[in-house]
N, C-alpha and C positions, 0 to 999 in steps of 0.2 A: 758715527753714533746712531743707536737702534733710540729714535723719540716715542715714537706712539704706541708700540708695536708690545705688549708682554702679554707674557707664558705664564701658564699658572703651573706650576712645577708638581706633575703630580707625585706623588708615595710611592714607595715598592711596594705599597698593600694594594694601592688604586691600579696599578700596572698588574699586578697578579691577578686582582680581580677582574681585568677588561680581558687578560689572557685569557683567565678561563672561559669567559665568552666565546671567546673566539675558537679554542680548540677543548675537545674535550682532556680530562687530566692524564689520562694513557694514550694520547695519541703521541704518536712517536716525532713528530713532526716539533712537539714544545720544545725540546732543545733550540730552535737555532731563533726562538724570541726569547726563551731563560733570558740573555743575558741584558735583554734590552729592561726585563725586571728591576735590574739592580741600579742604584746610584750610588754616585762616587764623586770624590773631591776634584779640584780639577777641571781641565776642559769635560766636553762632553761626550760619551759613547758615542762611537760612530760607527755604522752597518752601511754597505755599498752592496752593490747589486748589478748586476750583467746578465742579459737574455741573450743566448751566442747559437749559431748554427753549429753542427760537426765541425764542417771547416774552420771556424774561429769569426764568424760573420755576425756583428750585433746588426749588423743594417745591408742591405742594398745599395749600390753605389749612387742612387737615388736616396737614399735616408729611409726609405719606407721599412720601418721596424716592427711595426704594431704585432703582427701576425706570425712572426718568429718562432716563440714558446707557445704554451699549452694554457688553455684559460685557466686550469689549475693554478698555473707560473703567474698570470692576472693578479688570482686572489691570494697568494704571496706577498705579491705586493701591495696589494689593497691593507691583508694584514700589518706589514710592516710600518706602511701609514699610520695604520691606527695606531700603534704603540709609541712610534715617536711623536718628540715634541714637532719636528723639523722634518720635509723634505728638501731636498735640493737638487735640480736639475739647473742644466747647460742652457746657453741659450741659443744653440744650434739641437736641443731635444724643443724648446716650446717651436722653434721657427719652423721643422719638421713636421712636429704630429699633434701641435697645440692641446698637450694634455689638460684636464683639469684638476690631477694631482689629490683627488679628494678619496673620500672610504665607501666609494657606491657599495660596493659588491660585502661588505662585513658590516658588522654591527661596532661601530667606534668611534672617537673624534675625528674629524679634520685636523690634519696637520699644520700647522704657518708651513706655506708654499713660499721657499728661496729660490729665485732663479738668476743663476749669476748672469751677468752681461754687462764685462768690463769697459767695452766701447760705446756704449747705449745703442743698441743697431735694432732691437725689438722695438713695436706700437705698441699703447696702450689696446688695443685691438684683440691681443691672443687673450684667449677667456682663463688664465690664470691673474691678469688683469682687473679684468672686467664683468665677470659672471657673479661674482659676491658672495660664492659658494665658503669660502674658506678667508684669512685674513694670509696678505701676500705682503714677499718683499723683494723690491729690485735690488740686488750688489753692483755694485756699478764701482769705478776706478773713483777714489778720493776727489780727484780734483772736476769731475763731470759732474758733481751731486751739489745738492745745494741743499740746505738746512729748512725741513719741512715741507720737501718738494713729495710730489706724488707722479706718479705714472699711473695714470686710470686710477680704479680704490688700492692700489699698491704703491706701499710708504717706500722710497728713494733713501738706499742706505751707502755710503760712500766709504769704500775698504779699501787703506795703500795699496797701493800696487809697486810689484814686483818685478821689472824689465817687461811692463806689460800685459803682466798677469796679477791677479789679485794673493792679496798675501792669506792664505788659508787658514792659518794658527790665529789670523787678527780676527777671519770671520768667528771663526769659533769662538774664538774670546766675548767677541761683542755679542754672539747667539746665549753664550752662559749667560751674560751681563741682564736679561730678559728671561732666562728662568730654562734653559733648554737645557735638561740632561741628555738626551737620545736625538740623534741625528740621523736621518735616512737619504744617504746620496743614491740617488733611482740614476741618473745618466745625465748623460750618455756617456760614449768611452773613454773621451777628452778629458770631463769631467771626474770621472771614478780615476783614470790614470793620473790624474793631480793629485787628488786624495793620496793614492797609495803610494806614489815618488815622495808626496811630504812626509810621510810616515803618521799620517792622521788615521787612516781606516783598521779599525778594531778586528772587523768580520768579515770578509768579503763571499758576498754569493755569488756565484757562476749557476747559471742553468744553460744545460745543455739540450739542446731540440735535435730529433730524428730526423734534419734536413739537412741538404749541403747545397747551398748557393753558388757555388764557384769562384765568387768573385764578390766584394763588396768592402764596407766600412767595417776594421777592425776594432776591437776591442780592448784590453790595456795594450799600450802603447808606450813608445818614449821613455820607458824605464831606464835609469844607469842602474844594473846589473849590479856594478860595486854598493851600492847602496841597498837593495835587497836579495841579501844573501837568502840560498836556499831554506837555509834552517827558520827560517820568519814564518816560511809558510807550512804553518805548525798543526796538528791535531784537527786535520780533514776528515768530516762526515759525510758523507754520500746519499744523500735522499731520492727516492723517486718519486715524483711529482708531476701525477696527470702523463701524456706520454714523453716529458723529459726526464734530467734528471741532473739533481740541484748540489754543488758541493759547495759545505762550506768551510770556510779557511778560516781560521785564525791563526792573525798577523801580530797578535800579541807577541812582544819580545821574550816569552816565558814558553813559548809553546814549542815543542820536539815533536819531530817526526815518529818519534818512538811511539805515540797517543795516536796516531792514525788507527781511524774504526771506518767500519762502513753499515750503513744503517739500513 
């Protein structure tokens, strides 16, 4: 259970109006916030996101990811922040590159920064913890959490677990239970490939960088193939973005390939 921790749920009006801030209203680019606009019944919209080299490399066999994509691909995700209620990163993305998960770069809210970490193996130390920028929360496995516990100023929230892994459909539930329409999984690829194997991710972005690594840390992973049929990855846009370039998928069960455009 989420105790301390609520979201103030904002309007499709309030979402429209922060979007306009952020882009002007012919910028070609509003499509792939539109839908984060809208609320619905039910769990919550969820948007994912992967920065990948040519070769398919989100990281360095070292984890060093930062500098992969294009600052443009930055303020994407700065964007994205702002519009959801939720980000959520891995806890092999804080132990890596210790982001602060906030809205530097755009004019917007701070997100509530989720960062799973089912075995408790992070300090109170990474500044999504302990910077005070944003209001944080640790996922952690049920049975390691205790009722009212804190790691740094981050509220300790205890989600079943799964043969190990957190059960996904629970966080969400408990994230709505607190006011969260819009969900933004930033990473890493461990992470985003949970999402999209449980059949949670709405939208998935892929950015593509002019580099090739040769070698490093993959990106979705671990897929059963029987379970995401081609046709799922429906009505891809094509954006260029600074010098990558960004596609987005939806994974909606409604979307045909027939609707592929490129922008």
């Amino acid at each position: 259970m989420i105790a301390a921790t609520k979201i103030r749920c904002r309007t499709r009006q309030a979402r429209r109006a922060l979007l306009d801030r952020l882009l002007a209203p012919d910028d070609p680019q509003r499509a792939l916030y539109e839908p984060l606009c809208e609320i619905r019944p039910g769990r919550p919209f969820v948007v994912a996101h992967l920065g990948q080299s040519l070769d398919g490399f989100i990281a360095t066999r070292s984890g060093e990811s930062r500098f992969i994509t294009s600052e443009a691909n930055l303020v994407h995700l700065h964007r994205l922040r702002a519009l959801c209620d939720v980000v959520v990163v891995g806890a092999g993305t804080v132990a890596a590159d210790d982001p602060r998960l906030t809205t530097r770069l755009v004019r917007g809210p701070d997100p509530l920064r989720v960062v799973l970490d089912p075995r408790r193996r992070l300090s109170a130390a990474s500044r999504v913890f302990s910077d005070g920028a944003a209001a944080s929360l640790l996922a952690c496995d049920a049975a390691l959490a205790s009722p009212g516990e804190r790691l740094g100023q981050a509220e300790v929230c205890g989600v079943p677990s799964l043969g190990g892994r957190l059960d996904l459909r629970e966080l969400l539930r408990l994230l709505d239970g607190i006011g969260c329409r819009a969900v933004f999984v930033e990473g890493g690829g461990v992470t985003v490939s949970a999402f999209v194997a449980a059949g949670l991710v709405d939208r998935l972005h892929v950015a593509v960088a002019p580099v090739v690594l040769g070698a490093g840390r993959v990106g979705l992973h671990r897929l059963d193939a029987a379970c995401l049929p081609g046709a799922r990855f429906g009505a891809p846009c094509v954006y260029p973005m600074g010098d990558d370039v960004l596609v987005d998928l939806d994974l909606s069960p409604l979307a045909t390939l027939a609707d592929a455009r490129i922008i």
